[in-house]
C-alpha positions as CSV (number, residue, x, y, z in Angstrom):
1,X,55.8,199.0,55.0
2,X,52.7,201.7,55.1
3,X,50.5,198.9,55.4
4,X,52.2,197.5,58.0
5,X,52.9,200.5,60.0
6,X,48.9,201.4,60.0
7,X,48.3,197.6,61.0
8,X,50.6,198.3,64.2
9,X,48.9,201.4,64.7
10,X,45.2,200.1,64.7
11,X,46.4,197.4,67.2
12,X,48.2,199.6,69.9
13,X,45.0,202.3,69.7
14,X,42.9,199.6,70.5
15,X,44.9,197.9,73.0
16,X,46.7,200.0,75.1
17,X,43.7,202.1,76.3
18,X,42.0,198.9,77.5
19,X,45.4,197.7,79.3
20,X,45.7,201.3,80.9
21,X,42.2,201.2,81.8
22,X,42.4,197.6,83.2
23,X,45.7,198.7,85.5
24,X,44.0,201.4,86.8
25,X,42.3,201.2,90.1
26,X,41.4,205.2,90.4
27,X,39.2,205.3,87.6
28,X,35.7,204.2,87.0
29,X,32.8,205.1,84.8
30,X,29.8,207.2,84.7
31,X,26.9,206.2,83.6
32,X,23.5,208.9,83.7
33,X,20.0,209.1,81.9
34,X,20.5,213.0,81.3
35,X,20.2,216.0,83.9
36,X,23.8,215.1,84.9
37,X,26.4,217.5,85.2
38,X,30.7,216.8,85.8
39,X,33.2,219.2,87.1
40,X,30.6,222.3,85.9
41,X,29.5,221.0,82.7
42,X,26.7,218.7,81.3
43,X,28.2,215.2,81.4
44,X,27.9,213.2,78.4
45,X,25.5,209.7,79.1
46,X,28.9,207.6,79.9
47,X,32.1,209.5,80.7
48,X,35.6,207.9,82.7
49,X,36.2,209.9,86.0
50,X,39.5,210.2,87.9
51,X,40.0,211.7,91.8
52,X,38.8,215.0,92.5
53,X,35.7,214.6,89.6
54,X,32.3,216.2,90.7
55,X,29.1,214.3,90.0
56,X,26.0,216.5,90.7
57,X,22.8,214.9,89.7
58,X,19.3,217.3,89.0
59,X,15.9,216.9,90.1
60,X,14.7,213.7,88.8
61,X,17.6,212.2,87.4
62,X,20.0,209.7,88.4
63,X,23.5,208.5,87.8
64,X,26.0,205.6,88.5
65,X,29.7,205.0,89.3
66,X,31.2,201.9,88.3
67,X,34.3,201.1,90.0
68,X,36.8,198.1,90.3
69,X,34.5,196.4,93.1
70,X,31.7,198.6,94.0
71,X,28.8,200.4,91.9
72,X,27.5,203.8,93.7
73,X,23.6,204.6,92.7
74,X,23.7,208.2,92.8
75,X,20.0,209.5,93.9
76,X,18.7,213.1,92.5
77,X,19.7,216.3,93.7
78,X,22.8,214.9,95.3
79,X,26.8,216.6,94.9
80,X,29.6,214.2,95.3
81,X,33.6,214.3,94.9
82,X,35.2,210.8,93.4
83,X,38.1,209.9,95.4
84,X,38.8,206.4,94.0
85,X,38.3,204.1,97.1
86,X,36.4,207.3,99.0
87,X,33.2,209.0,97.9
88,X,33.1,212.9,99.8
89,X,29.3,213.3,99.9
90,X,28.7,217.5,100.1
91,X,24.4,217.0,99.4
92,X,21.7,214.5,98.8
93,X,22.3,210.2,98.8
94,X,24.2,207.1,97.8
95,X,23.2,203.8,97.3
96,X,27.0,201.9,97.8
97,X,27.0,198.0,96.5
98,X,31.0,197.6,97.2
99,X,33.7,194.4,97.9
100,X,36.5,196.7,98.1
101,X,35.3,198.3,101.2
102,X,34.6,201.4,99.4
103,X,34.0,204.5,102.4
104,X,32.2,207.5,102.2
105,X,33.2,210.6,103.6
106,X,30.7,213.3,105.1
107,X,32.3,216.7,106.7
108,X,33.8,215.3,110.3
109,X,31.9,211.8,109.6
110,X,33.6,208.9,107.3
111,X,31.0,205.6,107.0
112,X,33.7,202.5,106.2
113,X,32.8,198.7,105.4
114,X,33.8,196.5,108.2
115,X,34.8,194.1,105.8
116,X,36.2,193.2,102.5
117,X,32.7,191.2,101.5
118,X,30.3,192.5,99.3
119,X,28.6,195.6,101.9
120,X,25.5,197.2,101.2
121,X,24.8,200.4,102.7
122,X,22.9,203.8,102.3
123,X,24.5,207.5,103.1
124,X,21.8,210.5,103.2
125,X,23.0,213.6,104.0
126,X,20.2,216.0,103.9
127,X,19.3,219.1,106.3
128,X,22.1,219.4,107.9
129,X,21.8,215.7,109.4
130,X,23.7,211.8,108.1
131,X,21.7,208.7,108.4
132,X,23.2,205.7,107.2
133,X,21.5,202.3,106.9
134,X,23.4,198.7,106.9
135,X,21.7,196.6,104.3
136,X,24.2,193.5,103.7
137,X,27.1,193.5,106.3
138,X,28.0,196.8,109.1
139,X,29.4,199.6,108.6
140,X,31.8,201.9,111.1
141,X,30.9,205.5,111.6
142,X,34.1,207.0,112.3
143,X,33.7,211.0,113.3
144,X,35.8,213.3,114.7
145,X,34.8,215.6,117.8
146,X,36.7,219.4,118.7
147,X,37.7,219.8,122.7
148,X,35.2,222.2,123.9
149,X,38.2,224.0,125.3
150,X,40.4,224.6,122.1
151,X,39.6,223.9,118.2
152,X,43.1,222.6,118.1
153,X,42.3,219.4,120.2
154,X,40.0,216.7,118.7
155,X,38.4,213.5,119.8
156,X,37.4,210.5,117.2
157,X,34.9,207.9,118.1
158,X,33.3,205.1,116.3
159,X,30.5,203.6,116.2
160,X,28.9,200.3,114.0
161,X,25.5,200.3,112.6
162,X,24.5,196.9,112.1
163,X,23.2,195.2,109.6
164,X,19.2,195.8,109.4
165,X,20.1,199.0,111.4
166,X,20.2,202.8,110.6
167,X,21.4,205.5,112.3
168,X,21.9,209.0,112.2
169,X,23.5,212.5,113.5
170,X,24.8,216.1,112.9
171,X,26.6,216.6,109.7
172,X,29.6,219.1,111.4
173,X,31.5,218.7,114.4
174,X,31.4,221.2,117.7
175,X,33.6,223.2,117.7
176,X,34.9,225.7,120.8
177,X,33.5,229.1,120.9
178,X,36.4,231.7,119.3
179,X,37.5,234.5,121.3
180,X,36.8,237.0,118.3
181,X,33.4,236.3,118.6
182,X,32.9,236.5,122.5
183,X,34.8,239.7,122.2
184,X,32.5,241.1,119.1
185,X,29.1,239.8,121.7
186,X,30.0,242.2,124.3
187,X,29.4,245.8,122.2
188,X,25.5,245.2,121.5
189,X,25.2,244.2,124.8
190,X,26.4,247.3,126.6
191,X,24.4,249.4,124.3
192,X,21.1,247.2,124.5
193,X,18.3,249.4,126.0
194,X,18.6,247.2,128.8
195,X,21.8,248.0,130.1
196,X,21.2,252.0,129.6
197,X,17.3,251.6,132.0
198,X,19.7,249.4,134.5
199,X,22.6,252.2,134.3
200,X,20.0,255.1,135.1
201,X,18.8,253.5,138.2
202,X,22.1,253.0,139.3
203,X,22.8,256.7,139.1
204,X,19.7,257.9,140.5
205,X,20.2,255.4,143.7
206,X,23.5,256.3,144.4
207,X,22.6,260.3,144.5
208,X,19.6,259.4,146.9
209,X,21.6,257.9,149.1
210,X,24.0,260.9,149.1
211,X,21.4,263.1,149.8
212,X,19.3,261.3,152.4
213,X,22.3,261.0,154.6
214,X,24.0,264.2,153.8
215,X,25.3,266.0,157.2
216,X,22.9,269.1,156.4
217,X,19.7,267.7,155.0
218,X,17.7,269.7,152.7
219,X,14.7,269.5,154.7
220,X,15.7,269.7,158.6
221,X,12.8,268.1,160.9
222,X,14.0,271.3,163.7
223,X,12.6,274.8,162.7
């Protein structure tokens, strides 16, 4: 029976990781060549991730995600958030090879496959700016805008790069001007040098004109 048991044993350790990792379509694998680092720490060279897992990748060194469907080059001196089907790109680039339409996500900006074919696309997101070039297939840019008039209200557009095609544009949406900060503008500005010259020749007009036309002038013109 002790023999038997361990048999049993051996056999579920080996298979039921490999069913739970064949159900699962959150997960995927890391692979790196050093100089990688997960959630804060050095990552070993092959590691699972789940949602919310950090990738950052150091000078010279790169990294891949494989996924059910889509394998992500990660480039050098990029940050990125693994969000199963979604990759939320804070810095740097990603190469995407994807047939499950896998988007990425860039502040206001989200780049999604237009189809469910294998899509190859680029996502740079460096000084401040997104440029994203259509290899194999489009790509939508879908990005949200704020109403100039209130931060509450926002706009989304979209836009398709086409295959062959690149395009690019700011990283963070407008956003409306607060009050706060209008109101916080307004104290340097009254006590700029500027105002104070423009206040002193205000008070030295007004009491010339009192005493040029006073009823008794200093000076009379009669003896």
């Amino acid at each position: 029976m002790l023999e038997w048991r361990n048999l049993v044993c051996g056999v579920m350790i080996i298979v039921v990781p490999t069913s739970l990792a064949a159900q699962g379509t959150d997960r995927a694998m890391l692979h790196n060549d050093g100089g990688t680092w997960l959630n804060g720490s050095p990552s070993p060279d092959s590691s699972a991730i789940f949602p919310d897992t950090v990738v950052q990748t150091q000078t010279d060194h790169t990294a891949k995600i494989d996924a059910d469907g889509s394998s992500v080059t990660i480039l050098p001196e990029t940050i990125v958030r693994f969000e199963a089907d979604e990759l939320v790109l804070d810095h740097g680039q990603l190469q995407l090879n994807t047939a499950r339409a896998m988007r990425v996500q860039v502040g206001c900006i989200t780049i999604i496959p237009v189809t469910q074919d294998r899509t190859q696309y680029d996502v740079i997101d460096v000084n401040g700016r997104v440029k994203v070039i259509a290899y194999k297939h489009d790509v939508k840019v879908h990005y949200r805008q704020t109403n100039a008039r209130t931060a509450k209200q926002s706009e989304f557009s979209d836009f398709i790069v086409r295959e062959g095609e690149e395009s690019s544009r700011e990283e963070r949406c407008g956003a409306a001007v607060k009050p706060a900060e209008i109101v916080a503008a307004k104290g340097p500005i009254l006590d700029s040098l500027w105002s104070k010259g423009v206040a002193v020749v205000a008070i030295g007009a007004i009491t010339c004109f009192a005493l040029c036309h006073s009823d008794d002038p200093v000076s009379p013109w009669k003896p």
